[in-house]
C-alpha atoms as a printed R data frame, in Angstrom:
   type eleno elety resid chain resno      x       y      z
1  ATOM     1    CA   UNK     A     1 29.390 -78.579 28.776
2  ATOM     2    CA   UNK     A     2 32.658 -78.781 27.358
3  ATOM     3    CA   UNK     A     3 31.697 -80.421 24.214
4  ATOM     4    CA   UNK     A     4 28.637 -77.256 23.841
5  ATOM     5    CA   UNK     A     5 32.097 -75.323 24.152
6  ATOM     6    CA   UNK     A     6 34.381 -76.780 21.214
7  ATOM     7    CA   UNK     A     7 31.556 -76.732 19.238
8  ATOM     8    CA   UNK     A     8 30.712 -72.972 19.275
9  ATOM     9    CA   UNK     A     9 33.906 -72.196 18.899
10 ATOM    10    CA   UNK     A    10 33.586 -74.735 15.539
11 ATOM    11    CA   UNK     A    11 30.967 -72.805 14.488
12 ATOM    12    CA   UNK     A    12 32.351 -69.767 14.836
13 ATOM    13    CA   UNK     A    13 35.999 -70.793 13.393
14 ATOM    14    CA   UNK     A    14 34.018 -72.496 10.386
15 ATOM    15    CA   UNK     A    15 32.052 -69.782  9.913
16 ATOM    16    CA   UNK     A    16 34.994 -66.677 10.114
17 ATOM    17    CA   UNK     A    17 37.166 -68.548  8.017
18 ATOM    18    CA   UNK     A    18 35.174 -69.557  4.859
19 ATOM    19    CA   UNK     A    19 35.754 -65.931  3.556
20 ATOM    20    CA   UNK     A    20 39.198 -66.060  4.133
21 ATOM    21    CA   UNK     A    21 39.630 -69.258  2.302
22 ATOM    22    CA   UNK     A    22 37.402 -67.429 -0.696
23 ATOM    23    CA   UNK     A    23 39.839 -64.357 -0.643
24 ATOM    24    CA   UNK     A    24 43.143 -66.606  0.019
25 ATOM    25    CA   UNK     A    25 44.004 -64.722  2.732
26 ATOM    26    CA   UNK     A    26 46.545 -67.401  4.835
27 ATOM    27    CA   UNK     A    27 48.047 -65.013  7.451
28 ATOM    28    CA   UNK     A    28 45.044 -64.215  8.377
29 ATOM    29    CA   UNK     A    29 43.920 -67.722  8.630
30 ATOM    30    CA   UNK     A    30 46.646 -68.710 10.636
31 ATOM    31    CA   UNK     A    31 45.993 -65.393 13.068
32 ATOM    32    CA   UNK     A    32 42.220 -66.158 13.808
33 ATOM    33    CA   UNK     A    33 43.389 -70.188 14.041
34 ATOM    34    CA   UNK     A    34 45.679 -69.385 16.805
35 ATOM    35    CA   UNK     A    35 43.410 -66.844 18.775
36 ATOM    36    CA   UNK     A    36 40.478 -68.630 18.413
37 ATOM    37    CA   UNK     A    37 42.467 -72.197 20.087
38 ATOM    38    CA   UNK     A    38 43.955 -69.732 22.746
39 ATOM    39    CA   UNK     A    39 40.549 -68.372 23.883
40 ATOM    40    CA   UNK     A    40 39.023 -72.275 23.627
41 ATOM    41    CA   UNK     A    41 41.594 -73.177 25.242
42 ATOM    42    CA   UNK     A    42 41.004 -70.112 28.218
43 ATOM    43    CA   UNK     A    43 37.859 -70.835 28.273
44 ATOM    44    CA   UNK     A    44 37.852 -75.006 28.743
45 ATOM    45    CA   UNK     A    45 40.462 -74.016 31.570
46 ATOM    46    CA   UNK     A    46 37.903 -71.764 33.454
47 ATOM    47    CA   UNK     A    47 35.238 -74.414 33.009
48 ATOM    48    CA   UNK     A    48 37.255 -77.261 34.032
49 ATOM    49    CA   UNK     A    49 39.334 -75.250 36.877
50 ATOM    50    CA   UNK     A    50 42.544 -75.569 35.107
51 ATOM    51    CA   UNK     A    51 45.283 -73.540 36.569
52 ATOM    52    CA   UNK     A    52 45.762 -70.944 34.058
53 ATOM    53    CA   UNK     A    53 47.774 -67.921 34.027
54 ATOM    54    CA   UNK     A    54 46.779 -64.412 35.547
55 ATOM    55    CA   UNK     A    55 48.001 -61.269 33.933
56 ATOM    56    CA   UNK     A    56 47.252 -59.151 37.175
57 ATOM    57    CA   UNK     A    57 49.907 -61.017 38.794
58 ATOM    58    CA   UNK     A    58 53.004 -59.912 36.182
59 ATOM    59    CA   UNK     A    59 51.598 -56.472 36.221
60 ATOM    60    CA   UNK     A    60 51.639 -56.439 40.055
61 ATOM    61    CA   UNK     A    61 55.367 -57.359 39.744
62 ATOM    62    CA   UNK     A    62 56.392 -54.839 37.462
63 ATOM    63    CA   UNK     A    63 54.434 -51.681 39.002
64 ATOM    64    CA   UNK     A    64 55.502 -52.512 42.639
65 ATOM    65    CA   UNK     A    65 58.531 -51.434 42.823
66 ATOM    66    CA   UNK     A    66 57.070 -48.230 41.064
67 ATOM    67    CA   UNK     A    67 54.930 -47.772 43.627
68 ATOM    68    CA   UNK     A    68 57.259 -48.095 46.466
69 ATOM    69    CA   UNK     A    69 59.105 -45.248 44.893
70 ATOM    70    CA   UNK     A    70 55.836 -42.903 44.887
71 ATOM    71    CA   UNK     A    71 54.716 -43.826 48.171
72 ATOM    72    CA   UNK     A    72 58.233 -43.175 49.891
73 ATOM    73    CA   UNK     A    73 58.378 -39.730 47.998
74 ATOM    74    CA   UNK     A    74 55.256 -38.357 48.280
75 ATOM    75    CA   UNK     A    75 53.675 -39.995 51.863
């Protein structure tokens, strides 16, 4: 299953990037090269149970103590 993966996102790098190599556009080579290995990577982790990291969690940390504050004022 993982080798189904890397090779859809092959297709789809090979198939995004053959304009941009046309029009000589490198930045934006570079940008869709580095997305496109961090959501292959992602996505290998959630297929192979990798431990990856969660967003929610770092959001939950910042907005706590925020919501300490409301809940003390206003309950």
């Amino acid at each position: 299953m993982g080798i189904i993966l890397t090779f859809i996102f092959l297709v789809i790098f090979v198939i995004q990037i053959a304009d941009l190599i046309q029009k000589r556009q490198w930045k934006e080579i570079m940008v869709l090269s580095v997305l496109l290995l961090l959501g292959a990577l992602y996505s290998l982790g959630q297929l192979y149970d990798w431990p990856l990291p969660n967003p929610n969690r770092k959001m939950e940390q910042i907005s706590e103590p925020f919501c300490r504050m409301l809940k003390k004022r206003f309950l």
